[in-house]
C-alpha positions in Angstrom: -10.0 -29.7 9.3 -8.3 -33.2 9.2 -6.7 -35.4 11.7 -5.5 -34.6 14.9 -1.9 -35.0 13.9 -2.1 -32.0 12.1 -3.6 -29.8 14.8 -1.1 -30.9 17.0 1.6 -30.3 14.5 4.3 -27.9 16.2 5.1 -25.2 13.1 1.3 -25.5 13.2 0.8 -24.9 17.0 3.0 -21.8 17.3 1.3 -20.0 14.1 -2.4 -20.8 15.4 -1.7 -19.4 19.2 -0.1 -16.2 17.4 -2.9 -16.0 15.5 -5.0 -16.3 18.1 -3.3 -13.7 20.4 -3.4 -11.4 17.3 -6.7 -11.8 16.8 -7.6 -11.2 20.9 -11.5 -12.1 21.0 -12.9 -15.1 22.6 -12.9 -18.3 20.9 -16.4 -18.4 19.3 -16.9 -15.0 17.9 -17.9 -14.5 14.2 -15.1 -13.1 12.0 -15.0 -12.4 8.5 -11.6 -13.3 6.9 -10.9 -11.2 3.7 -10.0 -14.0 1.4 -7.8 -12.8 -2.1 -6.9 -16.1 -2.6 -3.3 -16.4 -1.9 -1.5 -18.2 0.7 -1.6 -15.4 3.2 -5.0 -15.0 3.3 -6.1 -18.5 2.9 -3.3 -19.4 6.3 -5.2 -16.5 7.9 -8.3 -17.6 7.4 -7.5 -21.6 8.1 -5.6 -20.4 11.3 -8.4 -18.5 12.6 -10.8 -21.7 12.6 -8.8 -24.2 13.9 -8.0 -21.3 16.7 -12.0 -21.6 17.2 -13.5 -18.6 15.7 -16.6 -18.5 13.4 -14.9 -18.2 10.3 -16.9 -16.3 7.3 -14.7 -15.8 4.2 -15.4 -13.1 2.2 -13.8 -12.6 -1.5 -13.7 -9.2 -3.9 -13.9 -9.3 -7.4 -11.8 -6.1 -8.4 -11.5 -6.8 -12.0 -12.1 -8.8 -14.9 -9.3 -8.0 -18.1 -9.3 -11.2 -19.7 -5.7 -11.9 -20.2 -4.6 -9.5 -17.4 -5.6 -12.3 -14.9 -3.7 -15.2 -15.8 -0.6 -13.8 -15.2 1.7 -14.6 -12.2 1.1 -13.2 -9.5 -2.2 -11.1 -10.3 -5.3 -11.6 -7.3 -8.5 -10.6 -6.8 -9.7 -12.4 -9.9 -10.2 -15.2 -12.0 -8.2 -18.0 -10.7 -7.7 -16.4 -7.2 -11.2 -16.2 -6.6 -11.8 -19.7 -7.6 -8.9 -20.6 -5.3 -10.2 -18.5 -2.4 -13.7 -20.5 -3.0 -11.8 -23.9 -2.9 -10.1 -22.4 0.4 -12.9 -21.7 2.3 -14.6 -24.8 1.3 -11.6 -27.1 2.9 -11.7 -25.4 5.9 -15.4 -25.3 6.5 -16.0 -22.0 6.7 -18.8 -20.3 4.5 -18.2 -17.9 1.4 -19.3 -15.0 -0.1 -17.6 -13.4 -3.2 -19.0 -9.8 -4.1 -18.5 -8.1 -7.2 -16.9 -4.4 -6.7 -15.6 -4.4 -10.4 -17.3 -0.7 -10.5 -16.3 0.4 -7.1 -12.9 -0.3 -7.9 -12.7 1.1 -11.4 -13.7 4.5 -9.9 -11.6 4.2 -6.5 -9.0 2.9 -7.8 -8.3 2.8 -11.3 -9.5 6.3 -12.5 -7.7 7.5 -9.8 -4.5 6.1 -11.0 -5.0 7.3 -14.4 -6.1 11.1 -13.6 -2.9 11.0 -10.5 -0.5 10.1 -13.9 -2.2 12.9 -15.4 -1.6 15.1 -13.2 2.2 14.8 -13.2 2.1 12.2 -10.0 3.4 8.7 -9.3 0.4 6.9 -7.8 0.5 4.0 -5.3 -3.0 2.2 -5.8 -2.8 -0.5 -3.2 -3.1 2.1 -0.8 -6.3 3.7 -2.8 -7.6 0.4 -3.0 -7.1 -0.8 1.0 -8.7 2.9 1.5 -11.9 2.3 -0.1 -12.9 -0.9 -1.4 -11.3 -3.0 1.1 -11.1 -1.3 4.7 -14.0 1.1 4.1 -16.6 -0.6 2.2 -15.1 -4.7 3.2 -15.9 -3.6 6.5 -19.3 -2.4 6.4 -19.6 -6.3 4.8 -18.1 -7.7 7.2 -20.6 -5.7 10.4 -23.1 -6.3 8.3 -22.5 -10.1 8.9 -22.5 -9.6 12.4 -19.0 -10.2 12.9 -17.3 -8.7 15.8 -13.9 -8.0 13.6 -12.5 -8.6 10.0 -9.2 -10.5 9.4 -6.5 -9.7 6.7 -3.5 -11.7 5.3 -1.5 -8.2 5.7 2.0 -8.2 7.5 1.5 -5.4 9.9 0.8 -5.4 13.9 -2.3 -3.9 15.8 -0.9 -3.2 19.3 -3.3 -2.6 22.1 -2.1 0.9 23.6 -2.8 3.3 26.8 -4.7 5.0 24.1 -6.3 2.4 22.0 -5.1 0.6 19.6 -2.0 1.3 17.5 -0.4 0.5 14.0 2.9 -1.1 14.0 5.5 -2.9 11.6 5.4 -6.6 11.5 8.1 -8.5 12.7 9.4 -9.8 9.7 10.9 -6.6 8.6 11.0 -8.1 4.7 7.2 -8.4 4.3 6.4 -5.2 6.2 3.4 -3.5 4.7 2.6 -1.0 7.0 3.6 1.9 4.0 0.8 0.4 2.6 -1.5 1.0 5.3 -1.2 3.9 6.5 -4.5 5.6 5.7 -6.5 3.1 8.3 -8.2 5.0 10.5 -8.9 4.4 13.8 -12.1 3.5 13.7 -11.2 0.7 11.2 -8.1 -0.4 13.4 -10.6 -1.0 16.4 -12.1 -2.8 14.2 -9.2 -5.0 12.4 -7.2 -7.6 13.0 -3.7 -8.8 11.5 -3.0 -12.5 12.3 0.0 -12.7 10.6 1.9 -9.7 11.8 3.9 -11.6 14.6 5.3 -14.6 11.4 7.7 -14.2 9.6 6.9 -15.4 5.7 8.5 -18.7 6.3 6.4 -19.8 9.1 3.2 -19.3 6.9 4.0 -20.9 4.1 5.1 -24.1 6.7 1.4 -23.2 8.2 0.1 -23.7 4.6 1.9 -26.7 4.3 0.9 -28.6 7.0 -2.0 -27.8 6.6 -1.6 -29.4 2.8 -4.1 -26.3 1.8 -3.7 -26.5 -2.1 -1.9 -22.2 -2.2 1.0 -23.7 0.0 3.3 -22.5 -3.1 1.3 -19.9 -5.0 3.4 -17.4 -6.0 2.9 -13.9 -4.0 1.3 -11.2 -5.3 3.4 -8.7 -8.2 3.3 -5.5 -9.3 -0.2 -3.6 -9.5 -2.5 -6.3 -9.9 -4.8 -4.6 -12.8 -1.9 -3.8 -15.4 -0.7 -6.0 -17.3 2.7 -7.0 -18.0 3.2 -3.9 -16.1 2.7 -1.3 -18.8 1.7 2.0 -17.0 1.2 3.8 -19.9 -1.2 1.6 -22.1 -3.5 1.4 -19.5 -3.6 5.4 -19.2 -3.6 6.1 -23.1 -6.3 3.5 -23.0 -8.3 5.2 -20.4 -7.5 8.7 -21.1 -6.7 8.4 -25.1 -6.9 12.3 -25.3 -5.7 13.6 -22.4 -1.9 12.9 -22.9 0.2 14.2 -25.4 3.9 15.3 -26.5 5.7 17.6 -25.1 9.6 19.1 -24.3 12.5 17.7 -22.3 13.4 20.9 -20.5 16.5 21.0 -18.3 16.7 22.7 -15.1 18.7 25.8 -16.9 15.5 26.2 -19.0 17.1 24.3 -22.3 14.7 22.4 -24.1 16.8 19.0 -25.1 14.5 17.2 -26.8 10.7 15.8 -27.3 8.8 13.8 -25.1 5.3 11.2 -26.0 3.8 12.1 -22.8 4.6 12.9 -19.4 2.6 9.6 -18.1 6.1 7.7 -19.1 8.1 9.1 -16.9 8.3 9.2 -13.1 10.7 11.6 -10.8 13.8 9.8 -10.1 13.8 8.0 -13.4 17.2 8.3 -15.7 16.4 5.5 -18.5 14.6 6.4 -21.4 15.4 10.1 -21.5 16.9 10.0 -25.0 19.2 13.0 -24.6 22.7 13.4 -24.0 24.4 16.6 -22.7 27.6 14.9 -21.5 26.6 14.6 -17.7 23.9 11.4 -16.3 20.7 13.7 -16.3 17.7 12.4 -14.0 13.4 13.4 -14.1 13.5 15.6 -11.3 9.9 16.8 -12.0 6.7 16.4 -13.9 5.0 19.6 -15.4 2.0 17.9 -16.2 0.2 21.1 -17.2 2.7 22.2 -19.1 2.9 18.9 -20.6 6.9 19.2 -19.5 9.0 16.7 -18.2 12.3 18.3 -16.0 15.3 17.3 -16.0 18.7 17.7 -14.1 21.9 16.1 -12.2 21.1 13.7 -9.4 21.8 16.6 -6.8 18.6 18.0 -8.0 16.6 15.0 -6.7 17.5 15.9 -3.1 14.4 17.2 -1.1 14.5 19.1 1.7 10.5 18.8 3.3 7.4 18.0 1.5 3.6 18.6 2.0 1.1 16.4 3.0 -2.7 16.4 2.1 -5.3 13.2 2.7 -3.9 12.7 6.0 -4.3 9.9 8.4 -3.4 10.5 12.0 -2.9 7.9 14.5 -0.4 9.5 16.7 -1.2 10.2 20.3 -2.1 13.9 19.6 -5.6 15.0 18.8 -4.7 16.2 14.8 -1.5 16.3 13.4 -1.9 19.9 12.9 -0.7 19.8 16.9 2.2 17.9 16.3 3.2 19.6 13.5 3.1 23.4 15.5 5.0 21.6 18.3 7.9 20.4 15.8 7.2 17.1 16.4 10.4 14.6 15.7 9.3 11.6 13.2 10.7 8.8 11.1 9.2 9.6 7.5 9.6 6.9 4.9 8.8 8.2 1.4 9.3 4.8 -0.2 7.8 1.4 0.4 11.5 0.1 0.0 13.4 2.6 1.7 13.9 2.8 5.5 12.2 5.8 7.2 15.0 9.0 7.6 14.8 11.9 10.7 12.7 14.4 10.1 9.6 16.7 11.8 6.7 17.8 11.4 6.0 21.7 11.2 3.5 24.1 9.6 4.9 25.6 6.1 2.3 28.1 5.2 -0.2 26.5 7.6 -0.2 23.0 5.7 1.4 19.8 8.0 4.6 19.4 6.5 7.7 17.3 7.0 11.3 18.8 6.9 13.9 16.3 6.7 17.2 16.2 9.0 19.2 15.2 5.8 18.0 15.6 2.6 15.9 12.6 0.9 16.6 11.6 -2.9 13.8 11.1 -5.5 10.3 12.2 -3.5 7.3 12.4 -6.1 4.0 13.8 -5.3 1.4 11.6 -5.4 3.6 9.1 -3.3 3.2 8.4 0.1 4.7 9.5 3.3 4.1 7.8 6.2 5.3 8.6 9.9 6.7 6.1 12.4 7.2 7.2 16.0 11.3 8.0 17.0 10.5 6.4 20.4 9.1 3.4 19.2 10.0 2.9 15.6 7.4 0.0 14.9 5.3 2.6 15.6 3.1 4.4 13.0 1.9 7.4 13.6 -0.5 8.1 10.1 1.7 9.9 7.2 -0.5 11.4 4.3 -0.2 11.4 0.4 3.1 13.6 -0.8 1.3 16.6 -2.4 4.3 19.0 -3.2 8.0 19.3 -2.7 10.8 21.5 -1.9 14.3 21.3 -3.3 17.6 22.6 -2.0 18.3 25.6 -4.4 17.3 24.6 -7.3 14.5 26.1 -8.6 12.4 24.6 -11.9 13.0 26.5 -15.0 10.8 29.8 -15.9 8.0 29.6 -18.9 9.9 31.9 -21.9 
């Protein structure tokens, strides 16, 4: 790993023993670090060998769509897995890269297509930590005998009275526990974070010191298998007849103008509307059927409770079905970039819901809303996918 200066080196020192205490298992025992090739992964990795653990890197090619991996910021590809090789070759750890090009084109990319299609906004990082990469990366990784699998993800695994638990990092501003929501807790037995007590600063000066070659690799951007960002050409590509024009009804039941499909617009979004009645109008819902895209004054994007299905439950309770008959107070955060707002959990019509204390602006199905615990806010209780929404008052318009 190189000379003994840079074992010993302090910004080294303090992110290898928090790795270490992280990671919790006796120097020695076999993990499998998932390696995407960035600096957070490849630190993870590096500062789980020099902690002494039998490292195994383990690499997933997601995708291959020729120019969509040489832009900035893209991983799980090209360049990233030739950096992720590179990594695990300077550390002295073994590597494996496996090809789940077709697991992830059904888990993940269909899926985002069909969720447009139905009138939702998707979040695919979550589909794709679901299945490819804490379902399936982790049969891998017990496959290889190891006694846990390591990720570069900022989030916290907290030993509990009741087993382990799910909790924000400490660097609030890389916080990606949103995004992880859906672990079960069979998997969080079974995972560790290593970089859930640094902050971003200290990895990249981990990286450094180390002189590993991603020291100053961008960070990941955007969803890594469209390119340039384009939602919609990767849908018409992928479902070239299921999308099609339609009207630009307002909440009154007007029809203001024409629309080239409801895949190009999400709830909350006010550019691009091409229509003017005089007042700022917003997408306050997607009727995919339909093929109608909704629209109304900013008050209309306030949300009173929503609906969860797919639901992850890591709370103390058995189901959430018991905290939601009990009334359960929670912190529900509807947005990776929005801070979680009071609410609790009930039954609406015997479906776990949430109901907000104040109303929350701009919820879409198809997003996620995920639960932190009121007593302990680092805490994550589970949360579930944001199937349907109720409005204060405002009911959409009537087919004529």
């Amino acid at each position: 790993m190189g000379p003994m200066s840079v074992l010993t080196d302090p910004v080294l020192t303090t992110a290898r023993e928090a790795a270490a205490r992280a990671t919790g298992l006796a120097p020695g025992a076999r993990v499998v670090a998932a390696m995407s090739g960035g600096v957070d992964s490849t630190v993870t990795a590096a500062l789980l060998k020099q902690a002494g653990y039998e490292v195994v890197g383990v690499t997933l090619q997601l995708y291959d769509h020729g120019a969509a991996v040489k832009k900035a910021g893209a991983c799980c590809a090209g360049q990233d897995i030739r950096d992720a090789r590179a990594a695990a070759e300077a550390i002295g750890a073994p590597h494996y890269v496996l090809d789940y090009e077709s697991r992830f084109r059904q888990e993940v990319i269909e899926d985002f297509a069909d969720a447009y299609l139905r009138g939702e906004t998707p979040i695919p990082c979550i589909r794709c930590n679901q299945t490819v990469k804490f379902r399936d990366l982790v049969d891998v990784a017990r496959d290889l005998g190891a006694e846990a699998m390591a990720t570069g993800h900022y989030v916290r695994r907290v030993e509990g009275p009741n087993g382990p638990e799910l909790h924000r990092a400490v660097d609030p501003s890389r916080d990606q526990s949103y995004f992880l929501f859906a672990t079960t807790r069979e998997q969080l037995a079974y995972l560790r974070f290593p970089l859930g007590d640094l902050p971003k600063s200290a990895v990249r000066a981990a990286a450094e010191a180390l002189g590993l070659s991603v020291a100053s690799k961008p960070d990941s951007q955007d969803i890594c298998f469209v390119p340039e960002g384009k939602y919609s050409t990767l849908i018409d590509r992928l479902r070239p007849d299921a999308a099609g024009a339609g009207e630009i009804v307002h909440l009154d039941g007007r029809v203001l103008g024409q629309h080239e499909g409801v895949t190009r617009y999400t709830v909350g979004q006010r550019r691009g509307l091409n229509v003017a009645v005089g007042e700022p109008l917003f997408v306050v819902a997607l009727d995919a059927p339909n093929r109608r895209v909704i629209v109304g004054p900013r008050e209309a994007l306030l949300t009173e409770s929503l609906s969860l299905k797919e639901i992850n439950w890591l709370g103390d309770e058995a189901d959430i079905s018991d905290a939601a008959a009990a009334g359960r107070p929670v912190l529900a955060r509807v947005r990776s970039t929005r801070d979680p707002s009071p609410a609790r959990l009930t039954l609406i019509d015997g479906v776990s819901s949430v109901c907000f204390d104040e109303p929350e602006e701009g919820v879409s199905p198809g997003q996620a809303c995920v639960l932190y615990d009121p007593q302990t806010p680092s805490r994550v209780l589970g949360g579930g996918f944001i199937a349907s929404t109720r409005r204060a008052d405002l009911p959409l318009p009537t087919d004529t």
